[in-house]
N, C-alpha and C positions, 0 to 999 in steps of 0.2 A: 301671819307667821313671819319674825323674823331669818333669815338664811343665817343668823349666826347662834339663830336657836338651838339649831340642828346640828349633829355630828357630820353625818350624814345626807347630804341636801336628797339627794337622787332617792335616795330610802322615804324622805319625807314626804315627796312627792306620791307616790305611789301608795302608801298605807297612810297617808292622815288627810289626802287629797283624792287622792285617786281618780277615775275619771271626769266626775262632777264637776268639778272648777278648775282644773289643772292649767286651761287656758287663763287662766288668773294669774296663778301662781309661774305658767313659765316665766314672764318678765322677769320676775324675783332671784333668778339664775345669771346672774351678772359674769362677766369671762373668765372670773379668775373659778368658780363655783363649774363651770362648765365642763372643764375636766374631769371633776368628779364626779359629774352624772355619765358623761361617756365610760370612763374607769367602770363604775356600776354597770352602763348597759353592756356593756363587753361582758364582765365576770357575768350577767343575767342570759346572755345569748349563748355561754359555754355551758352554761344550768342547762338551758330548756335542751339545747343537745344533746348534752348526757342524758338526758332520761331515753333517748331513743335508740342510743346504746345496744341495749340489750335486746332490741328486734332487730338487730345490723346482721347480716349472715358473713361467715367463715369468711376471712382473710379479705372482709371490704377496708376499699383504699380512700372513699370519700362519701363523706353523707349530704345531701342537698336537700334543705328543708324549706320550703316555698309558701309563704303564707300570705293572703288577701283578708284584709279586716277594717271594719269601721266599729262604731263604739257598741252595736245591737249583733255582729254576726263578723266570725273567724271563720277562713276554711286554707285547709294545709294539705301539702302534699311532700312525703317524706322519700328519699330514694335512695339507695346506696349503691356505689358503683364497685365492685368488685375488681383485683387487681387483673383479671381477665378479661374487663370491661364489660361487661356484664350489671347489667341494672336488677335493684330488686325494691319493688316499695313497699313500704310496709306503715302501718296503719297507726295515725294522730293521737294518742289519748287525751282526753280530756284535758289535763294537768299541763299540756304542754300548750293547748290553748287560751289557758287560760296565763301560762306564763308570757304569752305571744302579747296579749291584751296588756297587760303591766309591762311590760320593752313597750308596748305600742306608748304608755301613759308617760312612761318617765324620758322619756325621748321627745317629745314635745318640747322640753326646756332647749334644746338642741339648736332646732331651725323654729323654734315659735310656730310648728304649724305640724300637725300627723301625718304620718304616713299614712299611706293605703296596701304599702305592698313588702315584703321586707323577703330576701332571700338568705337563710344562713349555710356556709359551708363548712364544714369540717374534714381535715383531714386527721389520718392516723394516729397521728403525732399527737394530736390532742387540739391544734390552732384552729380555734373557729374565726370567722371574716363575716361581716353583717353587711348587706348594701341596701336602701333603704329605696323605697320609690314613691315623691311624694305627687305621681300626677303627672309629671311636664309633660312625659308622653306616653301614648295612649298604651293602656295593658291589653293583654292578648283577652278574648273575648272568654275563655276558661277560666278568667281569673278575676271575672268582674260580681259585684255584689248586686242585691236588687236594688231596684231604683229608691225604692225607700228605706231603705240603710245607709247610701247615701247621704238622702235628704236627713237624718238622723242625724250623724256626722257633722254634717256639716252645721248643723245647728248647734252642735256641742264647740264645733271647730271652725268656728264661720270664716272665710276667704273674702279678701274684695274679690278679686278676678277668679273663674273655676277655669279650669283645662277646657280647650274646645274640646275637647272628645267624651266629656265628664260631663258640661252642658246642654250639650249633642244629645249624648244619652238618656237623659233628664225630659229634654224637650220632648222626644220622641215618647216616653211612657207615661208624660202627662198628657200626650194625644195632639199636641203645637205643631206638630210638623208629619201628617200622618201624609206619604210616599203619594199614595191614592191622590186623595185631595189637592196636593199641588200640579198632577199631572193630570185631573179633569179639568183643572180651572184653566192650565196651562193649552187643552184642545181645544177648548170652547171657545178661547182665545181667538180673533181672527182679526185683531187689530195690532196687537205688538208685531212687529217683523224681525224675524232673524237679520240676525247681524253676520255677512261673509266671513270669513276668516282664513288667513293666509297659513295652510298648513302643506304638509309633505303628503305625496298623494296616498292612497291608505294602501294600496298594492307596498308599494317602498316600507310603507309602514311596519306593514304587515311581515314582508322579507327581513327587513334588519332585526324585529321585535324574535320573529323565527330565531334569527341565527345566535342571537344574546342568548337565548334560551336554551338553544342545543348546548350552549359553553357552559349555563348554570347547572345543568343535567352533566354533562361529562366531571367537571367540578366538584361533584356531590352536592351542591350551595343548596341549603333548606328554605334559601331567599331566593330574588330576582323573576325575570321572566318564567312564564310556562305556556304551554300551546295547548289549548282543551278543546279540544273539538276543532267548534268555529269559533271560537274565541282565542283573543290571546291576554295574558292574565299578568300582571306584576305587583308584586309586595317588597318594600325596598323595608330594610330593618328600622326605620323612623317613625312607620308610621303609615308614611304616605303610599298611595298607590293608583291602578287602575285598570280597566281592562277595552280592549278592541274587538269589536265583535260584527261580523261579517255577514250582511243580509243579501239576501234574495234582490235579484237587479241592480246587482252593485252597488250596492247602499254599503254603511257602515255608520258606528256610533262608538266613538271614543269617551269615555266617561270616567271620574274620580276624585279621589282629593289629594290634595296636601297637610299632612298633619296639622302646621302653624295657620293655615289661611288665615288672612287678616280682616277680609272681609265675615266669616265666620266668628273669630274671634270679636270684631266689632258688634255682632247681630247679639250675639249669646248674651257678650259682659256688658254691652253699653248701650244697649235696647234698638242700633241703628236697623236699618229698615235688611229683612236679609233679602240677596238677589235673587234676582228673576231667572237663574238659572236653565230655567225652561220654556221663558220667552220664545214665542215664536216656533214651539217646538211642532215637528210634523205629529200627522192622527199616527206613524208607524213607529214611534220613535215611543216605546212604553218600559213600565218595570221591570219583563224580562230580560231585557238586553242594557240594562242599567248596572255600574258596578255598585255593590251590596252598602258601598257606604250612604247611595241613594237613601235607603231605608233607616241606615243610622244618625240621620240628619248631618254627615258630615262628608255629602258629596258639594265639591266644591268649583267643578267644572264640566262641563258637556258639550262634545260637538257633536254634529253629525253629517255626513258627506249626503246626499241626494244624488252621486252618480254622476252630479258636472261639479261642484265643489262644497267644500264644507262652511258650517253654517253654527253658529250659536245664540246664546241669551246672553244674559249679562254677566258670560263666564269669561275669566282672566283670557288675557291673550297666549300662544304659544309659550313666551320667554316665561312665562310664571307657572307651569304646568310641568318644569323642567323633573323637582324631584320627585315627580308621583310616573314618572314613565321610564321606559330604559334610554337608554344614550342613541339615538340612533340616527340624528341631524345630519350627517354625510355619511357616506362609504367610511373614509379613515375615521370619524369615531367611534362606529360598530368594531374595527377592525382594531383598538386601541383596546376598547373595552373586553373583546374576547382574548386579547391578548394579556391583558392585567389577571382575565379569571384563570386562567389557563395555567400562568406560571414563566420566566423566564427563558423556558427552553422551547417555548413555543415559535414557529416560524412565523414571522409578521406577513412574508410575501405568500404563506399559504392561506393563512388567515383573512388576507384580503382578495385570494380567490375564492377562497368560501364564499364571503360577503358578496361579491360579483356575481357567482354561481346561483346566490338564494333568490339575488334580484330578479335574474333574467330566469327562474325556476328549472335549476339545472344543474341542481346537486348532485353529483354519483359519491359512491361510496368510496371511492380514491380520492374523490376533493377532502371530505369530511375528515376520513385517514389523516391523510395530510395535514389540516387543519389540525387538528386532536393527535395527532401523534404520539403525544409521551403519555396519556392516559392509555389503561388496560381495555386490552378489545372489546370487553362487557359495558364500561364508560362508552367508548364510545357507538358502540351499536346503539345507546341508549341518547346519545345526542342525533344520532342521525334517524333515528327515530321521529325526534322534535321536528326537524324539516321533512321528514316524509308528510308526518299528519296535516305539514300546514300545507301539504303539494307543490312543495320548492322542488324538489328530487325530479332526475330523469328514468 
């Protein structure tokens, strides 16, 4: 089909193409045509939300409709938020899935390549806003499709490179990288040796990791550090993360990933050999005390201390493990970083007796005060809560 056949390029694509070949036909969407498939998927994105309209309840102020889809399976979640803030969701029909699937088709001409994720908002007024997500970084684990919808997709939509966390995915439910299996091979092991590694001792660790935490808890941040138990746990909005977890005899086991790792990314797209991550690793060092991306083939680093110092495989050193952890390299960068989450009006010289306080475990609830200050007494009882669990408090 010619593009000057058509009145309509974005129409044509959608009803005389439709999913089947569309990767065919994006090229055929040359720049100046490209306008007018966006012009379309806008006026198609204020369609699918009008239809949701009418299950919106009294006086809501914005609609968020959330969709995950590949070319065999759509799933949505619709919400509207009320001018009292007040959420209410309310349920998909078919019709609008199916209009999800066409924006998914005629939108290819766009970036030459689908989406997997698309969120639309509306307010009031009537302006709906589309933001598309095709992959670079990883979706929340509620939003993922099964592995062989994927594998569909991408057959209809084929990529040279896929997202590590896509490939990751992939690897693990074709049974390539089962958790098990590399950590029997990994104990049976009695010839690779651990490699030393110059880290912060895990007491330090474990103090600054606390006191980030208590700031992200006073803060309300649905991100950042948290303290679970004997564990301490961090999810940074990228992607990346990991967690420290506290054993019996002074042991400990720092483990996780970085969203981009390159060594990953080289294993998955370009067949290189993936690392021995678990080289050398001790009989105590197993899958419960492993961060979860262990299992989703996109753990990308592991130390673990022995009680006189820490120890790895063929995991990056320190300097490369920076975005999957919290800040917490000296006193003044903990004391920088509680200070950023906190807010302007935060005292720095209290902030940095906190941090002093959590090292030497000797927090009272006047340091914390003081620290947290301008937060509501409820905020902070619930940060100084974080340094009790970890047993920094006097």
């Amino acid at each position: 089909m010619s593009t000057d056949e058509s009145p309509d390029f974005a129409l044509s694509l959608a009803t005389e193409y439709g999913g089947a070949a569309v990767t065919e036909v994006a090229a055929a969407a040359p720049p100046d045509r490209r306008d007018e498939v966006r012009r379309y998927a806008d006026e198609l994105a204020a369609d699918i939300t009008e239809l949701l309209l009418p299950a919106g309840p009294p006086r809501w102020r914005q609609l968020y409709l959330t969709c995950s889809a590949t070319v065999t399976t759509v799933t949505a979640d619709a919400v509207f938020i009320t001018e009292t803030g007040d959420s209410a969701q309310v349920a998909v029909p078919a019709t609008v899935t199916e209009l999800i699937q066409l924006l998914r088709t005629v939108t290819v001409a766009l970036q030459d390549r689908a989406w997997w994720l698309v969120e639309l908002r509306r307010d009031r007024d009537g302006a709906t806003v589309s933001e598309f997500g095709y992959g670079d970084v990883p979706f929340p684990p509620s939003l993922l499709q099964p592995a062989a919808a994927y594998r569909a997709d991408l057959a209809r939509f084929p990529r040279e490179r896929l997202p590590v966390w896509l490939a990751a995915y992939l690897a693990v439910e074709d049974g390539r990288l089962r958790l098990a299996d590399l950590l029997t091979r990994a104990h049976l092991d009695r010839e690779t040796p651990a490699i030393p590694v110059e880290f912060l001792d895990p007491r330090l660790v474990w103090a600054r990791w606390a006191t980030v935490a208590a700031a992200a808890v006073v803060a309300e941040s649905d991100w950042g550090p948290r303290i679970i138990g004997s564990a301490a746990a961090f999810e940074s909005t990228d992607g990346s993360g990991s967690t420290l977890h506290l054993l019996p005899g002074g042991r400990a086991v720092l483990s996780g990933g970085t969203w981009d790792a390159p060594e990953l990314d080289a294993a998955y797209n370009d067949g290189a050999p993936m690392p021995e991550y678990y080289g050398g690793l001790p009989d105590w060092v197993d899958a419960p005390v492993l961060n979860h991306r262990a299992v989703a083939g996109l753990l990308s680093f592991c130390y673990w201390w022995d009680g006189t110092g820490w120890y790895r495989g063929q995991s990056p050193g320190p300097a490369r493990i920076g975005a999957a952890i919290p800040g917490m390299w000296t006193p003044d960068t903990v004391t920088g970083i509680v200070c950023a989450v906190l807010g302007d009006s935060t005292s720095r010289s209290a902030v940095a007796d906190l941090v002093a306080a959590a090292e030497s475990g000797t927090v009272t609830r006047d340091t914390a005060r003081a620290a947290f200050g301008g937060a509501d007494s409820t905020a902070v009882a619930a940060g100084f809560t974080q340094l009790a669990l970890a047993g920094l408090t006097r």
